[in-house]
C-alpha positions in Angstrom: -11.3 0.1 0.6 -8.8 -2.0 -0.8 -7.3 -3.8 2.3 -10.7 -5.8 3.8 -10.4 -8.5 0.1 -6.7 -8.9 0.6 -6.6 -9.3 4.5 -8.1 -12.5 5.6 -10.1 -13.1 8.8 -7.7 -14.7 10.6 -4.9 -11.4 9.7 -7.3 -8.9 10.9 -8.2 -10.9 14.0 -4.5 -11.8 14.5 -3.1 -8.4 14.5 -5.9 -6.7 15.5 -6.2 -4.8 12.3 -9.2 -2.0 12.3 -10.5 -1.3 8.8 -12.4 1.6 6.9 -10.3 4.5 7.1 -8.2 5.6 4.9 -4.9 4.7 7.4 -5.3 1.6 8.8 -4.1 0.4 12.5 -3.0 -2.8 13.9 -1.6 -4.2 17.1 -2.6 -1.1 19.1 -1.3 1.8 16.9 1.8 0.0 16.7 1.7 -1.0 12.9 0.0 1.1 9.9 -1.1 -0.1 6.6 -1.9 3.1 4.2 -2.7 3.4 0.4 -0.7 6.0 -0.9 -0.8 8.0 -4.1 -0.8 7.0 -8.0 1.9 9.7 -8.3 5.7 8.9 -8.2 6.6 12.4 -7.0 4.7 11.5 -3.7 5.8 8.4 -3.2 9.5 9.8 -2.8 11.1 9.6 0.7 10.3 6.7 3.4 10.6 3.6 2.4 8.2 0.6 2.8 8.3 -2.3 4.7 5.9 -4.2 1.9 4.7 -3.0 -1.5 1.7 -4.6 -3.2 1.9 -4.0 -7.0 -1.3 -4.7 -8.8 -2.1 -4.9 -12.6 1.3 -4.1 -13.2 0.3 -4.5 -16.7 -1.3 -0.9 -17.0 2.2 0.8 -15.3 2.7 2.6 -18.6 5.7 4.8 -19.7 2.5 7.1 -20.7 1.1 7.5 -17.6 4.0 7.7 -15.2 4.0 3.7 -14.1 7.5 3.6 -15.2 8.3 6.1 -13.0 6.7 4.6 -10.3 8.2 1.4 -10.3 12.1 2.9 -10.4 10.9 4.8 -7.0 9.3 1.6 -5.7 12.1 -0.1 -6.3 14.7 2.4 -4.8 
């Protein structure tokens, strides 16, 4: 997954974050970290606490990143 090269040691240690599934739990089910979809349709609805946006450079009109942004940024 995505989250272990962003985490460090001491964050996963700290708030007792368990990795390899596809929602990740920290400080005893209390907190969730999840990927979610490439699609700005599902994105729609609850809003995050933190967004990480990576190689914005490929969020092309052409395949929707546009989009995605304006519902990030809602």
């Amino acid at each position: 997954t995505l989250f272990p090269s962003i985490l460090s040691k001491r964050a996963i240690e700290e708030y007792r974050i368990d990795l390899g599934k596809e929602i990740i739990y920290a400080d005893k089910g209390r907190a969730r970290i999840e990927a979610v979809t490439s699609s700005p349709r599902a994105v729609e609805g609850g809003r995050p606490t933190a967004v990480n946006l990576g190689e914005t450079h490929h969020w092309l009109e052409s395949n929707q990143g546009h989009e995605m942004a304006a519902v990030i940024e809602r």
